[in-house]
PASE-137577 format. One record per residue (C-alpha): residue in three letters; residue number from 0; x, z, y. Coordinates in Angstrom, 2 decimals, always signed. Each point is the difference from the previous one (the first is absolute). Last residue first. Layout:
// residues N
{zado "Ala"; NUM; {X; Z; Y}}
...
***
This chain:
// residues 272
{zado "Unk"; 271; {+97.75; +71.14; +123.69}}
{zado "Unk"; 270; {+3.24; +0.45; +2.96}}
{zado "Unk"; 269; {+2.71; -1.50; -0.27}}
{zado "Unk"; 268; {+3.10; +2.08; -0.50}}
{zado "Unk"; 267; {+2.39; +0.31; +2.87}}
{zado "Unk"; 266; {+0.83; +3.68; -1.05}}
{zado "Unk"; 265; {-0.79; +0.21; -3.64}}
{zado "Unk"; 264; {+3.29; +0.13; -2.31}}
{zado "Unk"; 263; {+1.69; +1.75; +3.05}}
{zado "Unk"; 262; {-2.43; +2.99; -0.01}}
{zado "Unk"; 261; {+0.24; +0.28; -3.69}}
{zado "Unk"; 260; {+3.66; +0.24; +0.29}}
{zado "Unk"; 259; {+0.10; +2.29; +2.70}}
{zado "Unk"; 258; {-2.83; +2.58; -2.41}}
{zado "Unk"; 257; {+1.57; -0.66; -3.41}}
{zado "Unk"; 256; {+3.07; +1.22; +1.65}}
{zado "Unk"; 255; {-1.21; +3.24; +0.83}}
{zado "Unk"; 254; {-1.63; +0.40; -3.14}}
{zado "Unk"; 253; {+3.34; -0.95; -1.96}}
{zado "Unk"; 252; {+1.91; +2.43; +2.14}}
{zado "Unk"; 251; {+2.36; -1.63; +1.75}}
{zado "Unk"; 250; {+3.42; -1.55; -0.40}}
{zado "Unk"; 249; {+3.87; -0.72; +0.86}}
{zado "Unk"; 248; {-0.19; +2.30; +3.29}}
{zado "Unk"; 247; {+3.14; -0.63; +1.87}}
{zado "Unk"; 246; {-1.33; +0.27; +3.35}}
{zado "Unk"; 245; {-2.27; -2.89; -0.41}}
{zado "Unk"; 244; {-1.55; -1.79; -2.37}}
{zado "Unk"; 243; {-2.05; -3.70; -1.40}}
{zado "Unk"; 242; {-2.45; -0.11; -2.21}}
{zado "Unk"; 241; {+0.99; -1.74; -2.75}}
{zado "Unk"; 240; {-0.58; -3.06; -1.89}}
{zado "Unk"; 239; {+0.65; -1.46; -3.39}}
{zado "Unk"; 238; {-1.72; -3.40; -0.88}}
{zado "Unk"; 237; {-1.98; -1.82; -2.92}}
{zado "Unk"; 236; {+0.03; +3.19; -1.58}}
{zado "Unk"; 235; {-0.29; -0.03; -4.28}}
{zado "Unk"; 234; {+4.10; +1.23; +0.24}}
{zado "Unk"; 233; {-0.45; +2.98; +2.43}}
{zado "Unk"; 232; {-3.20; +0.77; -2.66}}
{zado "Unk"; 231; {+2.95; -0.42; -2.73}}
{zado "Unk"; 230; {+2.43; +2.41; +1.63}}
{zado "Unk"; 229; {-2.43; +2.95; +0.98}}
{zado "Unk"; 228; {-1.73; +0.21; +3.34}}
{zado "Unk"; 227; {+1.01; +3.05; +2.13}}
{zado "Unk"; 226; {+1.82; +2.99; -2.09}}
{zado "Unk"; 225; {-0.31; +2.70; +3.01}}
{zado "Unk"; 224; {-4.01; -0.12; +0.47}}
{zado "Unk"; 223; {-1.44; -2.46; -2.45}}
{zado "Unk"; 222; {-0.04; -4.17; +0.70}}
{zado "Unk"; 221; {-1.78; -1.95; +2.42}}
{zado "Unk"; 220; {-0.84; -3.79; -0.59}}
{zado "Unk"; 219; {-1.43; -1.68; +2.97}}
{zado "Unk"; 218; {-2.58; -2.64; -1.23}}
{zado "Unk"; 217; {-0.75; -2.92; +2.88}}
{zado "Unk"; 216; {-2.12; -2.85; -0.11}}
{zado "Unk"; 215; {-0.13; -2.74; +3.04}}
{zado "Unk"; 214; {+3.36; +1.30; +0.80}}
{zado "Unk"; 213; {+0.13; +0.42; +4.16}}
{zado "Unk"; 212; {-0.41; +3.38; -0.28}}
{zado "Unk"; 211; {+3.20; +0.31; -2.41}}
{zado "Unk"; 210; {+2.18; -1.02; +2.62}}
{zado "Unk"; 209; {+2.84; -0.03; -2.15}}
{zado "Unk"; 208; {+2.32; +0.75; +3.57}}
{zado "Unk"; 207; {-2.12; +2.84; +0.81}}
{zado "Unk"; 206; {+0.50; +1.22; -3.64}}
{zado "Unk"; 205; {+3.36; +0.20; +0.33}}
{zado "Unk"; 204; {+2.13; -1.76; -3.04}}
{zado "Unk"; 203; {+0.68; +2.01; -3.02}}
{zado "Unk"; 202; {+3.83; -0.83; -1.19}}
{zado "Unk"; 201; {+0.62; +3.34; +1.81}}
{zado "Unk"; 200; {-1.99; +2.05; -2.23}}
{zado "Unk"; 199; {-2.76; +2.16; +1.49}}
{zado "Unk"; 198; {-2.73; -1.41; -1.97}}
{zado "Unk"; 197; {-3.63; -1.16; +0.56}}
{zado "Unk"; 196; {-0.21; -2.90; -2.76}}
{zado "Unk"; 195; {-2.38; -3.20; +1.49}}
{zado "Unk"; 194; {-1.97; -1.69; -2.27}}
{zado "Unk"; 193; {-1.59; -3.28; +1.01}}
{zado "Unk"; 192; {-3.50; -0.20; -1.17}}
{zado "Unk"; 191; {-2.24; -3.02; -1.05}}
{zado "Unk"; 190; {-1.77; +1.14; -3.12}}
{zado "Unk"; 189; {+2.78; -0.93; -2.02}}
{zado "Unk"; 188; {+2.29; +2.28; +1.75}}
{zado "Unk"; 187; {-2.29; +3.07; -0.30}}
{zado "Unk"; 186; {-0.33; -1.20; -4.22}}
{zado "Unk"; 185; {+4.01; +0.38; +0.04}}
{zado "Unk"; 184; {-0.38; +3.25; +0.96}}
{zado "Unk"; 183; {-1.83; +1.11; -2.81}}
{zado "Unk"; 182; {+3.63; -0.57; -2.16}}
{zado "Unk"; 181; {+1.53; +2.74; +2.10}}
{zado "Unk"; 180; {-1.72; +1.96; -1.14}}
{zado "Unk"; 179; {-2.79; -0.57; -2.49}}
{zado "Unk"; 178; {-3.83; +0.78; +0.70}}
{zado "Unk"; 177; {+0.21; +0.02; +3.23}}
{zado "Unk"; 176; {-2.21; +2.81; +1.79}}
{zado "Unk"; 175; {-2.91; -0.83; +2.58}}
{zado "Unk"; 174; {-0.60; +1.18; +3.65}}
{zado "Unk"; 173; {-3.02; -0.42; +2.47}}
{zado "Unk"; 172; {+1.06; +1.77; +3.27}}
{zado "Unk"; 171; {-2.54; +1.91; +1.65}}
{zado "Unk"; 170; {-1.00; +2.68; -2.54}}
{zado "Unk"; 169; {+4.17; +0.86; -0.26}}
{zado "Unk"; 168; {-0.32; +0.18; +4.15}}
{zado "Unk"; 167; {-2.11; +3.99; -1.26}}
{zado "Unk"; 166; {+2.32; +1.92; +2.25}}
{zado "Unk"; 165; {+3.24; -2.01; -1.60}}
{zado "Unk"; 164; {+1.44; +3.26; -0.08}}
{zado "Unk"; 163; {-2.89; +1.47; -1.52}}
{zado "Unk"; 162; {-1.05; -2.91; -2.65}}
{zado "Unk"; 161; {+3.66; -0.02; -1.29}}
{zado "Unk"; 160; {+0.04; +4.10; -0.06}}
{zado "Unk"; 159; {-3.38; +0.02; -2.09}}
{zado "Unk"; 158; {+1.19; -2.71; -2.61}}
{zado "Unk"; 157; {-2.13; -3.22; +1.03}}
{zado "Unk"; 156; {+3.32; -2.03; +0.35}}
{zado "Unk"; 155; {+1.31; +0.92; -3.38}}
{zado "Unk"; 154; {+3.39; -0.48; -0.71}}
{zado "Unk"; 153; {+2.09; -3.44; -0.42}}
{zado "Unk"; 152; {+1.12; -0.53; -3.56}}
{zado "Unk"; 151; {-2.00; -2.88; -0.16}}
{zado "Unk"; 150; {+1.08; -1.76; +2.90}}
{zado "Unk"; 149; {-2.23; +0.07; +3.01}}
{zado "Unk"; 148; {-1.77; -2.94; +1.70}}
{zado "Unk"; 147; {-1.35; +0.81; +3.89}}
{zado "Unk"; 146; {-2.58; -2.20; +1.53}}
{zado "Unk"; 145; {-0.80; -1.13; +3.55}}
{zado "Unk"; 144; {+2.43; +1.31; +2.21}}
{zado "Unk"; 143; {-0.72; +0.46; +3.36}}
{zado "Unk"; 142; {+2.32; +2.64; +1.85}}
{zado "Unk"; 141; {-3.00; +3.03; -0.33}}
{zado "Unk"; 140; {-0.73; -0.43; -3.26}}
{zado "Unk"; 139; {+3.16; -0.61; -1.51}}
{zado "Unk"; 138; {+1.39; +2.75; +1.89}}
{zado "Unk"; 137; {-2.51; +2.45; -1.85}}
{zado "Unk"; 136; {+1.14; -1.24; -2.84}}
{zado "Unk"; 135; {+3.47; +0.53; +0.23}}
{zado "Unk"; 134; {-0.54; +3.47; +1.11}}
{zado "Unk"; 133; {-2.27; +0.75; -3.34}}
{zado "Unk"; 132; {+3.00; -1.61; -2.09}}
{zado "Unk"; 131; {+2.91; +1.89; +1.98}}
{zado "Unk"; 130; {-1.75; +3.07; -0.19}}
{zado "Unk"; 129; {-1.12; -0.42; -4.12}}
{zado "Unk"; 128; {+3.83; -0.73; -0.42}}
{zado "Unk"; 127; {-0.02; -2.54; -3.45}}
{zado "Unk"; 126; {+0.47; -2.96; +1.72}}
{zado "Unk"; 125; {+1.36; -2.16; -3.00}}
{zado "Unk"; 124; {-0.27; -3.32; +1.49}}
{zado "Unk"; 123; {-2.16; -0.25; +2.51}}
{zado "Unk"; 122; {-1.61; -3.57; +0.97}}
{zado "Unk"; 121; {-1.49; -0.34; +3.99}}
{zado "Unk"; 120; {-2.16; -3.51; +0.47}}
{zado "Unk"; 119; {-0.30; -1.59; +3.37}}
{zado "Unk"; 118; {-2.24; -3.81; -1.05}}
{zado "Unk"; 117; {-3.04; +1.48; -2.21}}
{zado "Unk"; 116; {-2.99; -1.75; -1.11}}
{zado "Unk"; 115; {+1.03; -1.35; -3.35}}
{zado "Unk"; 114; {+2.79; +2.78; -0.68}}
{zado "Unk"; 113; {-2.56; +2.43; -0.14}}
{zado "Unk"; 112; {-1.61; -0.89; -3.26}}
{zado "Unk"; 111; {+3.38; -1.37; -1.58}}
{zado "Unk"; 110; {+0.90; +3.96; +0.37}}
{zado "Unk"; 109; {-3.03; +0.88; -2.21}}
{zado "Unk"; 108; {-2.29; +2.32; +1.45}}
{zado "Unk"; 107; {+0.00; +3.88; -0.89}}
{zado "Unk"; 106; {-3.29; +1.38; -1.42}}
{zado "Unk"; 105; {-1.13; +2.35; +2.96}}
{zado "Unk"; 104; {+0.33; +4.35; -0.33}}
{zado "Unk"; 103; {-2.16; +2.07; +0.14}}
{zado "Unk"; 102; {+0.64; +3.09; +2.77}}
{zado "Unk"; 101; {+0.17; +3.52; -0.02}}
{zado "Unk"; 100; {-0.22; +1.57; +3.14}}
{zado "Unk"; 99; {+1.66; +2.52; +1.78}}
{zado "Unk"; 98; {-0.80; +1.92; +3.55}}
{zado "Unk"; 97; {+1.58; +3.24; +1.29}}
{zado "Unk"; 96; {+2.95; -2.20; +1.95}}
{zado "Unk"; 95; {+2.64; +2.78; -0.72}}
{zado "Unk"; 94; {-1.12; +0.44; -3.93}}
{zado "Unk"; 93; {+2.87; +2.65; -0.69}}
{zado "Unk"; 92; {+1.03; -1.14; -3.62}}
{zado "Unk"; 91; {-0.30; -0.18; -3.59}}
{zado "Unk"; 90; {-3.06; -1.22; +0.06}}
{zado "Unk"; 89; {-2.13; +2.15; -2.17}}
{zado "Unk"; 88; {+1.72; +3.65; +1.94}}
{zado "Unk"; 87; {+0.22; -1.76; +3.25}}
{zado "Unk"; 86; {-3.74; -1.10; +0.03}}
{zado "Unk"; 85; {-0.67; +3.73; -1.34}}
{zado "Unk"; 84; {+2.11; +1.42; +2.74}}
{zado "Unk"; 83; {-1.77; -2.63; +2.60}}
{zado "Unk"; 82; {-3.80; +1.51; -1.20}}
{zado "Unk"; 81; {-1.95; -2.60; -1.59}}
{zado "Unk"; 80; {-2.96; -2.97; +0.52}}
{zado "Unk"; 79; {-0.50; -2.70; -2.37}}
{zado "Unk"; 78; {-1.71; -3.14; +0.61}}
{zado "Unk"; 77; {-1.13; -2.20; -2.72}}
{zado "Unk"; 76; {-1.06; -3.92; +0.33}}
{zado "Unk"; 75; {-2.81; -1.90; +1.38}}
{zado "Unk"; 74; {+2.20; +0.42; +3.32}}
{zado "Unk"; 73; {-2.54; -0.96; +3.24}}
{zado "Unk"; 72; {-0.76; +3.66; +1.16}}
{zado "Unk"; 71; {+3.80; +1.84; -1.14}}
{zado "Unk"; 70; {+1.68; -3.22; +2.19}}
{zado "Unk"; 69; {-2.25; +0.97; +3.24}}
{zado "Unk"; 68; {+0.75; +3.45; -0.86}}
{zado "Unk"; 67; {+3.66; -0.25; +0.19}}
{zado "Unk"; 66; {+0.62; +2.35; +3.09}}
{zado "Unk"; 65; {-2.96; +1.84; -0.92}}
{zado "Unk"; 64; {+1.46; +1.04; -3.53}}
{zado "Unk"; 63; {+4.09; +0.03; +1.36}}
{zado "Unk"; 62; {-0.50; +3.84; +0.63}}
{zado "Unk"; 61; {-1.10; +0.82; -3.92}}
{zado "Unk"; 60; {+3.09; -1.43; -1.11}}
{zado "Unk"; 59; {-0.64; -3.47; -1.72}}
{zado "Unk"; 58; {+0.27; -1.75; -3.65}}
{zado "Unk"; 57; {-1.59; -3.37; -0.21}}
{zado "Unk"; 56; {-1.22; -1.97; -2.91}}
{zado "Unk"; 55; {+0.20; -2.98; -1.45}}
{zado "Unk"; 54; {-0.33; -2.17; +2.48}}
{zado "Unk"; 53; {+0.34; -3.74; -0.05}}
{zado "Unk"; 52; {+2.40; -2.27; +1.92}}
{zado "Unk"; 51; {-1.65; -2.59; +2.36}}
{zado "Unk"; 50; {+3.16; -0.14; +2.49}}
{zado "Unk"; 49; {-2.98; +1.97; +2.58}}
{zado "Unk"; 48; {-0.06; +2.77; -2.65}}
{zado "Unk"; 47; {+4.21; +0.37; -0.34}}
{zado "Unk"; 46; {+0.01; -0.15; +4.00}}
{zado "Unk"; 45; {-2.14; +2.89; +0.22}}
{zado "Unk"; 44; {+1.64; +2.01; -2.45}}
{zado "Unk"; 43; {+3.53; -1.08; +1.84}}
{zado "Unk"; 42; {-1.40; +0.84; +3.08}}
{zado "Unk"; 41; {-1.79; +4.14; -1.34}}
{zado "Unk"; 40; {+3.45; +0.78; -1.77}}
{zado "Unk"; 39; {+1.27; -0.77; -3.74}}
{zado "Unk"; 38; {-1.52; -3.17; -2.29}}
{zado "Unk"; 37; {+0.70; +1.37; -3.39}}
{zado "Unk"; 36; {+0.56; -3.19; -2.73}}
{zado "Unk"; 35; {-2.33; -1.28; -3.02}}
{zado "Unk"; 34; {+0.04; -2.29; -2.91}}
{zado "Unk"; 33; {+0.77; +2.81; -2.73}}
{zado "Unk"; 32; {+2.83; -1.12; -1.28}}
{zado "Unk"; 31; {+1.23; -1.27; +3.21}}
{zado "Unk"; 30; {-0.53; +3.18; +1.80}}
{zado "Unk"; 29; {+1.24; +2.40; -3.25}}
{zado "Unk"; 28; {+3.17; -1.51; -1.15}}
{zado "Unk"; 27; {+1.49; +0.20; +3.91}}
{zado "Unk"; 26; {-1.76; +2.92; +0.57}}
{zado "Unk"; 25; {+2.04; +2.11; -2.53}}
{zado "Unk"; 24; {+3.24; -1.57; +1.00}}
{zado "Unk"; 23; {-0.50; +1.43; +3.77}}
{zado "Unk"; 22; {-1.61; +3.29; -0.70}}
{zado "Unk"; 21; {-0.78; +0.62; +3.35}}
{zado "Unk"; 20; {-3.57; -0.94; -0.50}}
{zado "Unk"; 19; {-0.38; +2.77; -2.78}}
{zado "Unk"; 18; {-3.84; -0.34; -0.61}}
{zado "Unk"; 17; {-1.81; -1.96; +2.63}}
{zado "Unk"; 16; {-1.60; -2.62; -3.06}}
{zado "Unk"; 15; {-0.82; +3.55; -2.05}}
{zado "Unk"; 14; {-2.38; +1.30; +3.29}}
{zado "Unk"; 13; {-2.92; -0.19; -2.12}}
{zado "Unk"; 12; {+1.28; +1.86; -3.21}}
{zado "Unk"; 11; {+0.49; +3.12; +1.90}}
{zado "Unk"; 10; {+2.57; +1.96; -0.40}}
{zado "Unk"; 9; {+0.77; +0.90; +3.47}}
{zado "Unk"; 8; {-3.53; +1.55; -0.16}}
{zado "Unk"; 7; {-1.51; +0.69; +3.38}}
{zado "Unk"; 6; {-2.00; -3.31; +0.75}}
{zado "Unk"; 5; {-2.74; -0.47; +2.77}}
{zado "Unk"; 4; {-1.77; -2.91; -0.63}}
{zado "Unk"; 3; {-0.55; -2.82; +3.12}}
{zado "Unk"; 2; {-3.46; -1.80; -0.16}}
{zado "Unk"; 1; {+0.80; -3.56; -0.97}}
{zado "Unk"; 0; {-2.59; -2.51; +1.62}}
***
């Protein structure tokens, strides 16, 4: 049981892994490097612990103690207690949900590895909005999809704002990176998938009339916010389709349409 220790040095050396959290390009060398990520609010703590990920150590305002105390009792690991200016002043920012924790991080499976049991499978290619990516997971989760393969210049899903948006549906979804793009998608076609492109261009035919929930093994391939997929992952698609508009509208937001395509990949689906 971790008794909670007051802190009231922004310097000091214990609170280094909250250090600067708004420093975007800063913690995207440090997490990885250093195997860990900062789980942010009392749910997505809660949901990081119940996913199996370690603790490292937890960083609360003195008011979020007996709110978290059944976490502070059963964590083998630190808990620091400080003032919200001094939280600001290390983190870089107001601390709105009072309650942070740093988190190890899991060794990554290998895409093969998830490809064996999977049949609805989501691939980014060069995501790199942490919004979009924590909103795209969390309507992974909650539309049914079993895996999620990201290309390898896609960011971080465990980056703070990911885990936040996604409120902690980053823990639920396994996910794996390609090692080569677009060549790694010809590994997802080998292990039984047909890959449908999400695209706006007219050649693209409507997703209703692809029936993708019909597909014994589907991957939808969504591309970055404005650009969409590039030429060559347009080429590596086994089909183009769109979501179909109204009013004039020629897209949406790749979040939004993550979440109507992902509901039309898995609506009739059998279930396990």
């Amino acid at each position: 049981m971790a008794e909670p220790i007051t802190v009231d040095d922004p310097d000091d050396p214990r609170l280094s892994d909250y250090l600067n959290l708004t420093d975007v390009e800063l913690r995207r060398r440090k997490e990885p490097a250093e195997g860990l990520f900062i789980a942010e609010g009392e749910k997505v703590i809660r949901r990081a612990l119940q996913a199996g990920y370690e603790m490292r150590s937890m960083l609360l305002s003195a008011k979020w103690v007996d709110l978290m105390r059944d976490v502070i009792d059963e964590a083998p690991a630190p808990v620091y207690v400080v003032a919200p200016d001094l939280a600001e002043r290390v983190t870089g920012y107001h601390v709105h949900r009072g309650a942070l924790a740093s988190m190890r991080r899991k060794p990554l499976p290998a895409a093969g590895e998830l490809l064996r049991t999977a049949r609805r499978v989501a691939v980014m290619e060069a995501v790199n909005d942490h919004t979009n990516i924590g909103a795209i997971f969390r309507s992974a989760a909650a539309l049914g999809m079993d895996a999620v393969l990201l290309s390898p210049d896609c960011a971080d899903p465990l980056y703070r704002r990911s885990v936040k948006v996604s409120m902690g549906a980053v823990f639920s979804v396994p996910y794996a990176r390609l090692d080569t793009w677009p060549g790694g998608l010809e590994g997802v076609r080998e292990a039984g998938f047909r890959l449908l492109a999400l695209t706006p261009a007219e050649k693209a035919v409507s997703i209703d009339e692809a029936a993708p929930h019909r597909m014994d093994r589907v991957a939808l391939m969504l591309g970055a916010e404005g650009d969409g997929l590039s030429a060559r992952a347009l080429a590596a698609a086994d089909q183009w389709v769109r979501i179909p508009m109204a009013h004039g509208v020629d897209s949406l937001n790749v979040g939004a349409a993550a979440a109507v395509a992902f509901y039309a990949v898995a609506t009739g689906r059998p279930e396990n």
